[in-house]
One Martini backbone bead per residue (centre of mass of N, CA, C, O) as a GRO file, in nm:
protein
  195
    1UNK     BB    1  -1.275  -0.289  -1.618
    2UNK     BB    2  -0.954  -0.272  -1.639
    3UNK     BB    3  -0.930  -0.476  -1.377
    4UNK     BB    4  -1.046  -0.760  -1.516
    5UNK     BB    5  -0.745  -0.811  -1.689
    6UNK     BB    6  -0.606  -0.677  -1.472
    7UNK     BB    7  -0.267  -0.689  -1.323
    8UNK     BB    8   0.006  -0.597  -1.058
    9UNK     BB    9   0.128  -0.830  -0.952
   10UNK     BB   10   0.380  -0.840  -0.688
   11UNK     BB   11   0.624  -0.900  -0.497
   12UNK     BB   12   0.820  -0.843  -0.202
   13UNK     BB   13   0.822  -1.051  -0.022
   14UNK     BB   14   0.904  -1.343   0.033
   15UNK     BB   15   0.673  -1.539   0.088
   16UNK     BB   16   0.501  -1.314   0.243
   17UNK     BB   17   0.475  -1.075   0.009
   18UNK     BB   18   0.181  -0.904  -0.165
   19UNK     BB   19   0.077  -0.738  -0.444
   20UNK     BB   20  -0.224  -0.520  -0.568
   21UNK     BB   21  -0.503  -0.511  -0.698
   22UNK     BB   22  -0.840  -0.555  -0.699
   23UNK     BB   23  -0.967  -0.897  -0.665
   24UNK     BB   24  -1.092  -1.075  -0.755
   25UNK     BB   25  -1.256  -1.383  -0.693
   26UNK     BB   26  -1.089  -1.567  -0.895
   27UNK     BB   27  -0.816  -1.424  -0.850
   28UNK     BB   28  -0.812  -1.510  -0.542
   29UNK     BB   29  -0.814  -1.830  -0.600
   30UNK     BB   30  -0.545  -1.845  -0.770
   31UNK     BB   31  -0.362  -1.719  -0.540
   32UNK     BB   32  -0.412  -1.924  -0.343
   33UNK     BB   33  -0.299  -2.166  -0.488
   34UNK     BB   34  -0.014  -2.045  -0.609
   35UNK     BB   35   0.053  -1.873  -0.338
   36UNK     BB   36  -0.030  -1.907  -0.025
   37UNK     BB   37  -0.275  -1.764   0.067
   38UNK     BB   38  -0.405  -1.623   0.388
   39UNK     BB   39  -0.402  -1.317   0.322
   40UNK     BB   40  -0.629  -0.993   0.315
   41UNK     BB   41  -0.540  -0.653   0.275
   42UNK     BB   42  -0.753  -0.380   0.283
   43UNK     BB   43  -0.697  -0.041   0.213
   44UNK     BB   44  -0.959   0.068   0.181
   45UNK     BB   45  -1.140  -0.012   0.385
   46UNK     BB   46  -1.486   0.028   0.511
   47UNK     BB   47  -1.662   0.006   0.220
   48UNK     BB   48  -1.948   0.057   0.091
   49UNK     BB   49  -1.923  -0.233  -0.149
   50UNK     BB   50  -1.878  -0.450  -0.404
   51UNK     BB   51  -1.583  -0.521  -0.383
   52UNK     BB   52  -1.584  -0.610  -0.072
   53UNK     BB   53  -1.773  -0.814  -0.068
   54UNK     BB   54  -1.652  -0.994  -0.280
   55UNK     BB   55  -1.385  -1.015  -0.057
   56UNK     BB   56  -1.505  -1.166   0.190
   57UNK     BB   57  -1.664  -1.371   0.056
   58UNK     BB   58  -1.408  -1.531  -0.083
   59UNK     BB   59  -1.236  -1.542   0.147
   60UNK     BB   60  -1.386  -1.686   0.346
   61UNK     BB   61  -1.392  -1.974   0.109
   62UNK     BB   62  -1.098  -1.962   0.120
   63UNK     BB   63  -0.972  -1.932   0.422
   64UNK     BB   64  -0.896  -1.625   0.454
   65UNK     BB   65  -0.786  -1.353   0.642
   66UNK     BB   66  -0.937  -1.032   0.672
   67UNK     BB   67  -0.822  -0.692   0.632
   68UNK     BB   68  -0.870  -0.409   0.735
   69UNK     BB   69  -0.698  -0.093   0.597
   70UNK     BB   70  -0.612   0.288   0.613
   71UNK     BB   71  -0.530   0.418   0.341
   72UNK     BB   72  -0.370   0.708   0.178
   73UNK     BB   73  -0.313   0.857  -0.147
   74UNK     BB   74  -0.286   1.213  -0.062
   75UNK     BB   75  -0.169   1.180   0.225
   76UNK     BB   76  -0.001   1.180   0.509
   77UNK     BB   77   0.119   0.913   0.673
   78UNK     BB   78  -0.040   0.784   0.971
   79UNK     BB   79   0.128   0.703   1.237
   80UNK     BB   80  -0.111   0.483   1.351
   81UNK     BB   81  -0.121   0.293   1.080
   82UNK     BB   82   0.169   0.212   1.056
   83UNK     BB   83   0.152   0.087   1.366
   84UNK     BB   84  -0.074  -0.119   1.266
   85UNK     BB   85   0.057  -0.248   1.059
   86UNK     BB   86   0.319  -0.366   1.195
   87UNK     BB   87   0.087  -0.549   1.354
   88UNK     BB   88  -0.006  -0.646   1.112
   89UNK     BB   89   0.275  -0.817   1.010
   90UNK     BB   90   0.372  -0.969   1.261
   91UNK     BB   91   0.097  -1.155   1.347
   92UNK     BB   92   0.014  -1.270   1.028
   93UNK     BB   93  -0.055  -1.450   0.792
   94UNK     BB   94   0.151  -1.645   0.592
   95UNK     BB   95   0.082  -1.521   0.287
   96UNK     BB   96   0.015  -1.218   0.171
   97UNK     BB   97  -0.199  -0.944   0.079
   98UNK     BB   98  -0.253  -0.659  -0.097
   99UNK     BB   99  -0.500  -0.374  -0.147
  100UNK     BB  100  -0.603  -0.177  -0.407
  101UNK     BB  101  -0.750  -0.066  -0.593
  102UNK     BB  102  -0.478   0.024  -0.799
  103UNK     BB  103  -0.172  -0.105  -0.708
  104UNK     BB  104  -0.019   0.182  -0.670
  105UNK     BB  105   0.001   0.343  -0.397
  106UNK     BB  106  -0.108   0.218  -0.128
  107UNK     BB  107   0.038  -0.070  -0.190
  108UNK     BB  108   0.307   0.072  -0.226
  109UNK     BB  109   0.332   0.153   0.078
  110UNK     BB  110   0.324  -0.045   0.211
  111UNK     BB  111   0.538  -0.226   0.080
  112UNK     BB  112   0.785  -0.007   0.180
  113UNK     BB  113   0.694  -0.050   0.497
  114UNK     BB  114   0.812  -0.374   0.485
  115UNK     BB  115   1.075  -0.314   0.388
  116UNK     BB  116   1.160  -0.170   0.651
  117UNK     BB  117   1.056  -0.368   0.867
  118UNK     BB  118   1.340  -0.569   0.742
  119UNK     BB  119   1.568  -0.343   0.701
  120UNK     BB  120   1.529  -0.154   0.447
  121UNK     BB  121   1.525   0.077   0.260
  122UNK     BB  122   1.408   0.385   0.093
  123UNK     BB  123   1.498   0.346  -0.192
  124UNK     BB  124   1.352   0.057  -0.186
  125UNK     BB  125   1.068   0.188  -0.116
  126UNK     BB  126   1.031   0.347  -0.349
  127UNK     BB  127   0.994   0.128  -0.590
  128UNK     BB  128   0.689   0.099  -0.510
  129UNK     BB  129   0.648   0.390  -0.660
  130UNK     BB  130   0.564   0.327  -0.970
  131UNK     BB  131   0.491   0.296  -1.319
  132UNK     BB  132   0.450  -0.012  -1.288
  133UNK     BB  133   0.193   0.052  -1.078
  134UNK     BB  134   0.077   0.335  -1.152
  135UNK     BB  135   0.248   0.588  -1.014
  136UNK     BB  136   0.227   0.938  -0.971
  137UNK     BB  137   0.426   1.127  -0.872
  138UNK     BB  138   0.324   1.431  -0.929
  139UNK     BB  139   0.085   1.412  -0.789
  140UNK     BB  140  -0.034   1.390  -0.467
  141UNK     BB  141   0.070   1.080  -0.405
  142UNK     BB  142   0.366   1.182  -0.385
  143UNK     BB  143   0.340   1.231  -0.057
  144UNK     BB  144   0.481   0.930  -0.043
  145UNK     BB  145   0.771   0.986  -0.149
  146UNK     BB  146   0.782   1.204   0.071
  147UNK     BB  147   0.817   1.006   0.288
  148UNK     BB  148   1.080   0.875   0.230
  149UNK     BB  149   1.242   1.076   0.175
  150UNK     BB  150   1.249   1.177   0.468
  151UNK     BB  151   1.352   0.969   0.617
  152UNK     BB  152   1.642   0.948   0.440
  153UNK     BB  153   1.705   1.270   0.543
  154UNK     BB  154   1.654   1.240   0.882
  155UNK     BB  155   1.671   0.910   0.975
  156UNK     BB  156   1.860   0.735   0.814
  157UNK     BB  157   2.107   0.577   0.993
  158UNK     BB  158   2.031   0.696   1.300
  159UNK     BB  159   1.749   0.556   1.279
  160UNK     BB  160   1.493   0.358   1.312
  161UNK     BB  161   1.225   0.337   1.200
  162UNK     BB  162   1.018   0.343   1.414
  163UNK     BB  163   1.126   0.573   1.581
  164UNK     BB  164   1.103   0.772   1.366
  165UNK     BB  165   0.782   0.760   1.392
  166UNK     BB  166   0.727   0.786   1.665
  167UNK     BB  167   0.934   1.063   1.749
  168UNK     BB  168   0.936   1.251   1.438
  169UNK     BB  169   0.696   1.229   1.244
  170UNK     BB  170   0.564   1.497   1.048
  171UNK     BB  171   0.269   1.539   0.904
  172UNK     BB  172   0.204   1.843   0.869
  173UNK     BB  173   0.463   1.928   0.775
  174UNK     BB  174   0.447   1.727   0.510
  175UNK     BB  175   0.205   1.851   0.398
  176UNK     BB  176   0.352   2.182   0.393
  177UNK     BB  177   0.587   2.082   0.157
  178UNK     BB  178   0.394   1.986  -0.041
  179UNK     BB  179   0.392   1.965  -0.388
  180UNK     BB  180   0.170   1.925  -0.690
  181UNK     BB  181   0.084   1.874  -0.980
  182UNK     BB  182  -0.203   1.942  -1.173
  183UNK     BB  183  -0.179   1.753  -1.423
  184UNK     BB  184  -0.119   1.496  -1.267
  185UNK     BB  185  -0.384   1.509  -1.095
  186UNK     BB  186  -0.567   1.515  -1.310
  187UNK     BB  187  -0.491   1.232  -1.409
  188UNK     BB  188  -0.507   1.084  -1.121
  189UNK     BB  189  -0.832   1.169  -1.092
  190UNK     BB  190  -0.932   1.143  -1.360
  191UNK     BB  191  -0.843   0.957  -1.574
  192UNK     BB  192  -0.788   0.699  -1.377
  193UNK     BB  193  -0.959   0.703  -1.134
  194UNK     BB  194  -0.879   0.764  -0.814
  195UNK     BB  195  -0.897   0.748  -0.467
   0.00000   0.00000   0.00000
């Protein structure tokens, strides 16, 4: 109920790209008229669910495309969802919007990634994931800022972004070096019930 009255939509790439929570069917069609949303890409994946239903018919009735992407909100991102975005981005009719359920994590990730294949910094790319989109760091979800922050260490500088993705990026490495408080997943799991 709390995400019918919030948005937490801001702009990523100007002109280009927009990231948010899922948005209503009204707020879908005030977006689209307001900024030129062409494309609607949902990160939660296709879960057959009331919200995804809503978002497909109203994409349909404002003649937007529609894109499922399943980008993972507690697990280290994977190769090649990452090169599939990259391709749907390069792609995609713009201005896009993004979103996963509370457009604090997933949406975070996007954002990140295109910031990065435009040629921005990780540093960059690591602002979309803070308390203002609702992204609690030290939660699970950090080891989403732990994918930038390794890409800062090991290859930023060195190597362009997807090359480093395609050649050295190590899920399973960041997987097992992450670590995250009990305390903070389980506010970001239990009491905002994130997905």
């Amino acid at each position: 109920m709390f995400r019918l009255g919030w948005s937490n939509l801001a702009e990523v790439i100007p002109g280009r790209l927009y990231r948010s929570n899922h948005p209503t069917p009204g707020r879908l069609a005030r977006l689209a008229r307001q900024y030129g949303i062409r494309t609607l890409v949902n990160l939660r994946g296709e879960k057959p669910n009331g919200s995804n239903t809503l978002s497909l018919a109203a994409a349909d009735r404002l003649g937007l495309a529609h894109e499922f992407l399943a980008f993972e909100s507690r697990g280290a991102p994977h190769r090649d969802r990452i090169l599939r975005f990259h391709d749907l981005y390069r792609s995609m009719a713009t201005p896009t919007l993004v979103h996963c359920k509370s457009g604090a994590d997933r949406a975070g990730l996007a954002a990140g990634l295109a910031i990065l294949f435009e040629g921005g910094t990780a540093e960059a790319a690591m602002r979309q994931l803070s308390w203002r989109f609702g992204h609690v760091r030290g939660s699970r979800a950090g080891i989403l800022d732990a994918f930038f922050v390794l890409y800062a260490t090991t290859g930023e500088g060195r190597l362009p972004f997807l090359d480093w993705v395609r050649d050295e990026y190590d899920e399973s490495r960041l997987r097992q070096n992450f670590a995250s408080s009990g305390i903070a997943s389980f506010f970001n799991d239990q009491v905002l019930r994130r997905e």
